[in-house]
N, C-alpha and C positions, 0 to 999 in steps of 0.2 A: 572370123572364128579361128579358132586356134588350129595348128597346121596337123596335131598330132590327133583333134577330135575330128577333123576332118578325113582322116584318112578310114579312124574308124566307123565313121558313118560310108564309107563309100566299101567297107569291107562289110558292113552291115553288123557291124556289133553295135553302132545306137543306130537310134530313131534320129532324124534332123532333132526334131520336139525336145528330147533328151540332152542332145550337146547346146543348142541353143539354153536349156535350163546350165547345165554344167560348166558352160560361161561365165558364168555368174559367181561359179562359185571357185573361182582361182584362191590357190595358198593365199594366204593374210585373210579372207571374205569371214566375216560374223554369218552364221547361220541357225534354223531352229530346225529345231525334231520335234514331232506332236509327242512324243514319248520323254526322249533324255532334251529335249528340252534346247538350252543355248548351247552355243560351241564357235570354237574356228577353226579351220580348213587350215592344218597346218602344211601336205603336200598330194601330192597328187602323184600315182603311177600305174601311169597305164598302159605300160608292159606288162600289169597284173590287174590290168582290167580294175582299179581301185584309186579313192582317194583316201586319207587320213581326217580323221577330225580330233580335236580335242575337246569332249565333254566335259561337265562341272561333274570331277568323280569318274570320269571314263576317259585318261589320255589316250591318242596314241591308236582310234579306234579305227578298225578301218571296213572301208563302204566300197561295198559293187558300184562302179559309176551308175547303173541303169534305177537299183533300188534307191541311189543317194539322189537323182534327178529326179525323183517322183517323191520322196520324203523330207527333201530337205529345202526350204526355202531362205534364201539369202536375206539379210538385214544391212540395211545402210549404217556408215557411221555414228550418224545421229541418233540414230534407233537409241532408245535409252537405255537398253543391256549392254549394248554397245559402248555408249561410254561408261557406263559402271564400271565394264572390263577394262578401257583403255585408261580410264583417271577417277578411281574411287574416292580421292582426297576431291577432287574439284566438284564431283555431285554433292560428297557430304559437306561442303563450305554453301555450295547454291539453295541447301534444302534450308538453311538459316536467314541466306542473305533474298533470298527470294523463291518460295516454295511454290508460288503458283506456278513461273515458269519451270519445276519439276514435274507438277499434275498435268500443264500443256505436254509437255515431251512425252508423259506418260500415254496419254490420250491417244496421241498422233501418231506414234508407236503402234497403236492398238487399235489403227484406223477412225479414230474420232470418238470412241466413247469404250467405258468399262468399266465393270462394277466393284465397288469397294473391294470386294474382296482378291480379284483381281489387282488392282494396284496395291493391295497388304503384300500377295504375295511376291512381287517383285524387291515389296521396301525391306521386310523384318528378315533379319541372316545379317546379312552383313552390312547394311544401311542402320536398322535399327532393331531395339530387342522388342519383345510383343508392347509390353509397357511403354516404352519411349515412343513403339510408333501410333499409342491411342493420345497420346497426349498430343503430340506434332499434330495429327488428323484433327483435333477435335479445336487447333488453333488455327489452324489453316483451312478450315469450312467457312469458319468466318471471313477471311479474304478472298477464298475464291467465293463466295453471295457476291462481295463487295466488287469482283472484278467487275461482275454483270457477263465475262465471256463463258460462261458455268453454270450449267444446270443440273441442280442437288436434288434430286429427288428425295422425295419424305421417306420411301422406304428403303432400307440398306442394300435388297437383292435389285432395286433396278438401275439401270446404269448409268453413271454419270455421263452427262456430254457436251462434248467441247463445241463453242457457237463459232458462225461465222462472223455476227455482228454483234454488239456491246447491248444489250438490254439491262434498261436500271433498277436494281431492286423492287422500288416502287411498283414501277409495270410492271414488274412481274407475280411481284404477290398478289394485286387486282386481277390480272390473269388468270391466274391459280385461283380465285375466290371466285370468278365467274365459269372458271371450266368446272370447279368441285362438283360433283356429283351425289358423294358419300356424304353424310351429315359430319362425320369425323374429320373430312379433308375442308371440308368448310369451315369446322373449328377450330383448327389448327392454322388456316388460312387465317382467318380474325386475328388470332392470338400474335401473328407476325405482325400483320398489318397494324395491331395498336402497339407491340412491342417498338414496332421501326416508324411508327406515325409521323416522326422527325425528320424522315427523306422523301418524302411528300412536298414537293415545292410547290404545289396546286391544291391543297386539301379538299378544296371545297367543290372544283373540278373533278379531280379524280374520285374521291371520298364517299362523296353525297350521293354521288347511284352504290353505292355500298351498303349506307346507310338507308336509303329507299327500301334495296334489295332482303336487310338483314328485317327489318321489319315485314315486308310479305311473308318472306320465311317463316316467321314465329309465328303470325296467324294463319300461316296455312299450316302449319305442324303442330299447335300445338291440339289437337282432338287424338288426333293416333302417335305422334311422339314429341311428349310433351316435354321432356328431356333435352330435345334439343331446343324447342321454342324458350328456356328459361337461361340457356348458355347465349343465342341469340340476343335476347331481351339484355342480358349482363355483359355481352361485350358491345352492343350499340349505346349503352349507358357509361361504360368507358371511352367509346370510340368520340362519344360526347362531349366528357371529359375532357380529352386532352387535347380535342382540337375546338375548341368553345364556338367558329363560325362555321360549322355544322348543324344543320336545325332536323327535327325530327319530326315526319309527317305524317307522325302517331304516337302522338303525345301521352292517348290513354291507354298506351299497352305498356304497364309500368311492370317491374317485378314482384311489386307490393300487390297487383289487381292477378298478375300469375298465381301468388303463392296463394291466393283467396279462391279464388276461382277451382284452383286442382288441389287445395287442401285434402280431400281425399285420397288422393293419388300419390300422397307425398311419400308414403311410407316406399313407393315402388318408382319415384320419380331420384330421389336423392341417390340411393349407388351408384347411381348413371354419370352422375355427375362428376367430374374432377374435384379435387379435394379444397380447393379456393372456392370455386363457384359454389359448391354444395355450403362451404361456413358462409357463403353471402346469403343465402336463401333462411339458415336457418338466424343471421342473422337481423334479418326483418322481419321475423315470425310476430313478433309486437306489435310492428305499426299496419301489419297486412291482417292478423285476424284480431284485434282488439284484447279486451280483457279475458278471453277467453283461451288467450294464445299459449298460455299454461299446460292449458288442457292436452293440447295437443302435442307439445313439446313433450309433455309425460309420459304421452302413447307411444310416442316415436322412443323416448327413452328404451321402452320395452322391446324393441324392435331390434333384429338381428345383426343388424347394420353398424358394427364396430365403430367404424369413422365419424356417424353421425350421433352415436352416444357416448363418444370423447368432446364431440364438440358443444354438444347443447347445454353441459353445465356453464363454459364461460358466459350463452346468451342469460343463462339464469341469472348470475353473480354479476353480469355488467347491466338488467333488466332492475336490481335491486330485492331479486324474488329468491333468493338463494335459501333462506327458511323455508320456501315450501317444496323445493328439489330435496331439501335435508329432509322432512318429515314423509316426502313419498320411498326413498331410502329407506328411513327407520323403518317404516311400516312394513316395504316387501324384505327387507333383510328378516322384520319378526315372525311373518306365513310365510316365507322361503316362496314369493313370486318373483322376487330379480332374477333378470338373463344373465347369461356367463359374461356376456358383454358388460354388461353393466357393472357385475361384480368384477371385473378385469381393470375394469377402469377405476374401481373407489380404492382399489386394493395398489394400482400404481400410482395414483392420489394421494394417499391415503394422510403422507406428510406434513399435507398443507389444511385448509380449509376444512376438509371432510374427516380429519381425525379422530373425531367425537362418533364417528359410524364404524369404527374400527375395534367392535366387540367381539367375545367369545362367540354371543348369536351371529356373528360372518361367519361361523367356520358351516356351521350348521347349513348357511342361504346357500352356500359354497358346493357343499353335499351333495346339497339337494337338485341346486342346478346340474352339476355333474353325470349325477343318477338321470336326471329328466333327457341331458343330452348323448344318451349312451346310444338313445331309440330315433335320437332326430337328426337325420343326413345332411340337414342345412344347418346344423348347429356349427361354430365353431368353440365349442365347449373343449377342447385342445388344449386351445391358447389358455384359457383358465387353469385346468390342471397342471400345465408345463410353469406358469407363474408360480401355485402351490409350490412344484417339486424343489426350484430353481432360485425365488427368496426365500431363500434361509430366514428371515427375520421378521417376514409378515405374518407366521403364527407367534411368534414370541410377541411383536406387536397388538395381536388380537387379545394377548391374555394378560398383560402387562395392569400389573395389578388388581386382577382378580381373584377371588377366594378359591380353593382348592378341590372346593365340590364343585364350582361351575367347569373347571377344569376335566374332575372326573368325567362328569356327563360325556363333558367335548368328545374324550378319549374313548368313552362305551361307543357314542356314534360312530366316532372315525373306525373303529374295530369292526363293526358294522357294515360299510359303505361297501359296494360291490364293482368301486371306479377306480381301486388299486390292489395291488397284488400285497400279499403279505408282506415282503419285504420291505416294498415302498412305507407300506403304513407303519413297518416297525421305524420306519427313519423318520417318519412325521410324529409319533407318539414320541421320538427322544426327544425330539425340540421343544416338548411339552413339560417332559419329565428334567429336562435341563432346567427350567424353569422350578420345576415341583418333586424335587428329589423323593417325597416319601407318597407319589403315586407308581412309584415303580413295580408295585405290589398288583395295579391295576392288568401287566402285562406281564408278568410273570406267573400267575395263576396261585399269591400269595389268600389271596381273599376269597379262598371256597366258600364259605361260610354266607359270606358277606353276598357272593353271587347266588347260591341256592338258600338264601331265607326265604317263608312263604311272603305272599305281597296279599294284603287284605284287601276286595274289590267288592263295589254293589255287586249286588245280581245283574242290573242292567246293564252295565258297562262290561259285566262277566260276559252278558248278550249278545253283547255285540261282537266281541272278541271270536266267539263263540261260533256267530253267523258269518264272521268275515274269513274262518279256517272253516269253514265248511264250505263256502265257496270257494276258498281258496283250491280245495284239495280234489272236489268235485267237479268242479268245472273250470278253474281258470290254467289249472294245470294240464288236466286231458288236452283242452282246446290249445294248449301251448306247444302240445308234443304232438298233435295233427300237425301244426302249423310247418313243426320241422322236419316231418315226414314228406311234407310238400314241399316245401324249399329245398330239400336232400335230392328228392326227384329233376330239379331245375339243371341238375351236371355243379360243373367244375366248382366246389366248394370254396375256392381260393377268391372267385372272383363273385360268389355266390351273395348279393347284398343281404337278401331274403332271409340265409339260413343263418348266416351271420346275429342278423337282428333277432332274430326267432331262440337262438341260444342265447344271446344275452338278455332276452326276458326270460327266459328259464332260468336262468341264476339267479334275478331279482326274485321271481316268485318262489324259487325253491328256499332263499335266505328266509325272505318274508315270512314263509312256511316253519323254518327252524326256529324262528323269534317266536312265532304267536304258539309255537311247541313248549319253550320253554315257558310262556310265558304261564301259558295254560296250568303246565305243569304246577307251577308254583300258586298258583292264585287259588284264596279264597272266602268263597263268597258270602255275602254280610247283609242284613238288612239296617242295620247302624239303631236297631232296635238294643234298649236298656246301656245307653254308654254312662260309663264311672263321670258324673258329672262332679266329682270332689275334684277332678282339675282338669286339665286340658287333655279331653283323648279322642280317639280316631271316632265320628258321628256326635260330635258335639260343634255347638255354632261358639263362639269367642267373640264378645265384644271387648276392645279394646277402646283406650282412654286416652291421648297423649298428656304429659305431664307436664309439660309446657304450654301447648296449645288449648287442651280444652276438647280438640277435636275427636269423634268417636267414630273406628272402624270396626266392621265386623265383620267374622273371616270365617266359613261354616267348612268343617275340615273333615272330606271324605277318604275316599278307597284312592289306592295306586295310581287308576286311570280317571279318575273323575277330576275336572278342571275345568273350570268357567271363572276368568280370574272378572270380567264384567261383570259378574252376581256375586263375588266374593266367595266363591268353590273352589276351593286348591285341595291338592292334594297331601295325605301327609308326610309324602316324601319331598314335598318343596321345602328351600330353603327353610320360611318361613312355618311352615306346619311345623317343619322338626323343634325350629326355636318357640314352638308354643308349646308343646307335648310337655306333660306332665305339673306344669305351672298352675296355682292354685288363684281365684279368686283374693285379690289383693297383690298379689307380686305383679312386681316391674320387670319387663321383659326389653332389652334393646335389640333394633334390627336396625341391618347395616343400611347404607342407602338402597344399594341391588334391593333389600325389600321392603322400603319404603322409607326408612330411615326416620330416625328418631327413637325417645324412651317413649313406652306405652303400660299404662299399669291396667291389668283384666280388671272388668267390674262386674262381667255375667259370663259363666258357662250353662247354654241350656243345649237340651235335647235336637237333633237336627230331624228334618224329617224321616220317617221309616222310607225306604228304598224297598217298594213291593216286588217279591220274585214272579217275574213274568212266569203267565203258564208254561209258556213251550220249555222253562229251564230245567233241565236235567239238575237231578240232586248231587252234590259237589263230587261226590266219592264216583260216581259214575261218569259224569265228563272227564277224570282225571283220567280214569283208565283208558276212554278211548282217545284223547291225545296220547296217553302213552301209546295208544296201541298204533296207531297210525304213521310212528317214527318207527 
């Protein structure tokens, strides 16, 4: 022991304990602080009772020997801060020419193992920048697997650690795949084992209790998690694959007899799944349920499940069946049944193949989904609107080539919808009116006239109008504002899901409410008794002739809200009513294709039936007044 710490031990200013630590830490000595961290000892005096260190950011510091022998603990040469300090150039030439023995010094440094983030912070500063040092790490995991003296853990907070003896990939992944516990560390276990299937110098030794193994697994999983018995099933199908003298000692648990067997399940088996396994599954829907496999593919289309209704149109279109994905399309685009999903994906599509579904009726299916998923928590009806706001060119696409009145419509509804703010929809009607310079009148409030003319309606459709604002105002409203009187009581509004949903159905219903006001207002009602049959007018039937064909339609043309285009009942604000109005027996009328296309010359205007005013209807003058009275 040094002569000067010996004296002060025998004057009793240290402890033996103390100078034996303080030994250690002689001028030139690397040392650490649990606080400021690395340092060196650059002297010592203790005539003042003190040594010196020099901190990264702190020279020059100086330390009670007693506080410094209990805080500070000495580092050898080799220590890896150590050399950092004494030859910065020589680590960063080693981290290129050979980076495992950096991770070894690291380790050994740090008593045999530490966690990533740990060896980050030692590296990024002055070794590397954050970026430099994600790339070096993400190319140097692959050599240290390959060292075999490295153990990587799957997840990033547990610690890396340095082996005493060489273990070879191979064994160690079957290791891993028999210790798994978790169904996820099992398939993630598989996924190496078929990835690295090429450092297997024994396949059929090592392998084949794998292969045993993966199949008990599937039929003991798959009743309660059937999810993972189909990941099972598809990587021992692989695992088949690529090592051909492998045999399987269950031949009949195929993934075609899985997707058959839990076809009901499917709709809640697929999320589970990774995004490869999930396209294999839906790619054998064919040969696993038969000619039926349509069917099902079209349900799951409906399904919330983003990922698996991008992928099932390709099994359509490589199936040969792509006409009948197209015609379940048109149909839910025409009753506004497609999910946001669905319509997310025809609308990112839209270029290719499914161009021909890229009508003004999408803006409307669009809407509709929108409004539907204002009320539903598992929607991802978002992602949908954020596409609306964001391509610019997929309403100009919807309308591209359309007539001006199908446009108008588009523009009344989007004015309408209660899933954007005014502003937004003022910037969605320009992209319209870019299109349709002389609808600009639509949104500047040029067309009073044209908004407040009255609308001629049966009695019964007056009825219903009638009964659905009388519910509306009686009961579906009060029961809305209980709703949020309850949800108001639940506390903190912000986080309040309840009150949240409860107001934005009060905004649907109170719009609703403002429409069937207005509508009311204007409407009136008609028994379609004595119409001008000297030519085409509102309660008259139209038969029509084509002038080419021969062929005869006939179009029986009611009130505002009457429409049954299957019986031939439009209304005669349709395209088509308008181009018949006023045409007399003998004139040729042309309609564009939108309504059915072709010349047609009228051969009969007769009488349509009387439309009887139900008892319970109030006589017109007196419903008006109480919708007025009720705004």
């Amino acid at each position: 022991m040094d002569s000067e710490l010996e004296k002060l031990v025998e004057a009793g200013k240290l402890t033996p304990k103390s100078a034996d630590q303080l030994e250690k830490l002689k001028p030139g000595t690397y040392c650490l602080h649990k606080s400021w961290g690395f340092g060196r000892v650059s002297e010592w005096n203790l005539l003042l009772n003190q040594i010196v260190i020099d901190f990264h950011g702190k020279k020059a510091h100086p330390m009670q020997l007693s506080y410094a022998a209990e805080n500070l603990t000495s580092i050898p040469p080799e220590h890896f801060l150590a050399r950092k300090a004494t030859n910065l150039s020589a680590v960063k030439t080693l981290l290129k020419k050979d980076p495992a023995a950096v991770v070894r010094n690291i380790l050994e440094s740090l008593g045999g193992q530490a966690t990533l983030s740990q060896i980050s912070q030692w590296m990024i500063g002055d070794l590397f920048t954050e970026a430099e040092w994600k790339r070096w790490w993400s190319s140097t995991t692959k050599t240290l697997k390959k060292e075999g003296y490295f153990h990587i853990p799957a997840k990033k907070t547990e610690p890396i650690q340095l082996r005493t003896e060489k273990v070879s990939r191979s064994d160690e992944l079957v290791t891993f795949f028999n210790q798994a516990r978790q169904p996820k560390e099992q398939a993630t276990a598989l996924d190496q084992i078929i990835k690295l299937h090429g450092e297997f110098s024994d396949p059929v030794a090592q392998l084949q209790p794998v292969v045993n193994a993966i199949e008990e697994a599937a039929v003991r999983n798959q009743r309660f998690n059937p999810a993972l018995a189909f990941e099972l099933v598809i990587a021992r199908d692989d695992l088949l694959e690529r090592c051909p003298d492998l045999k399987s000692t269950d031949p009949g648990t195929t993934l075609a007899r899985l997707v058959s067997d839990e076809e009901p399940r499917l709709t809640t088996i697929l999320p589970k799944l990774p995004s490869a396994k999930e396209r294999r599954v839906l790619q054998i829907l064919p040969a696993a349920l038969g000619p039926q496999w349509t069917v099902r593919a079209l349900q799951l289309m409906q399904s919330n499940h983003a990922r698996a209704v991008s992928q099932i149109p390709r099994v359509f279109v490589e199936a040969g069946q792509q006409a009948e994905l197209r015609a379940f399309i048109y149909r839910g685009i025409r009753e506004h049944s497609v999910t946001s999903e669905a319509l997310t994906w025809l609308c990112k599509e839209r270029a290719g193949e499914w161009r021909d579904l890229v009508t003004p009726d999408l803006l409307g299916a669009i809407l509709s989904a929108l409004e539907r998923d204002q009320h539903n928590e598992n929607s991802r009806g978002s992602k949908l609107r954020d596409l609306v706001l964001e391509d610019r060119e997929l309403i100009p696409d919807m309308f591209a080539g359309s007539e001006a009145s199908v446009a108008r419509d588009a523009m009344r509804r989007l004015m309408l919808t209660p899933v954007f703010d005014e502003l937004t929809k003022r910037s969605l009607l320009a992209r319209v009116i870019k299109l349709y310079p002389e609808l600009e009148s639509v949104i500047t409030g040029e067309q009073k006239e044209e908004r407040t003319e009255s609308l001629v309606v049966s009695w019964s459709s007056l009825d219903k109008r009638k009964a659905e604002f009388e519910e509306l105002v009686n009961k579906k409203i009060p029961e809305n504002s209980k709703e949020i009187g309850v949800a108001r009581s639940y506390g903190d509004l912000r986080e309040n899901f309840e009150f949240k949903a409860a107001k934005e159905m009060q905004a649907v219903l109170m719009r609703r409410k403002s429409e069937l006001e207005a509508m009311l207002h204007r409407a009136r009602g008609t028994d379609f008794d004595n119409p001008d049959l000297s030519q085409v007018s509102i309660g008259s039937v139209v038969t029509l002739r084509g002038v080419n064909s021969e062929k005869e339609e006939k179009y029986t043309i009611l009130g505002a809200w009457d429409s049954d285009p299957d019986h031939g009942i439009i209304s005669y604000q349709t395209a088509i009513g308008q181009a018949l109005l006023g045409h007399k027996v003998g004139d040729t009328v042309s309609l564009s294709e939108e309504q059915g296309g072709g010349h047609f010359k009228i051969v009969r205007v007769e009488p349509a039936p009387i439309d009887v005013l139900p008892p319970d209807v109030q006589p017109e003058e007196e419903l008006t007044q109480n919708a007025t009275a009720e705004r």
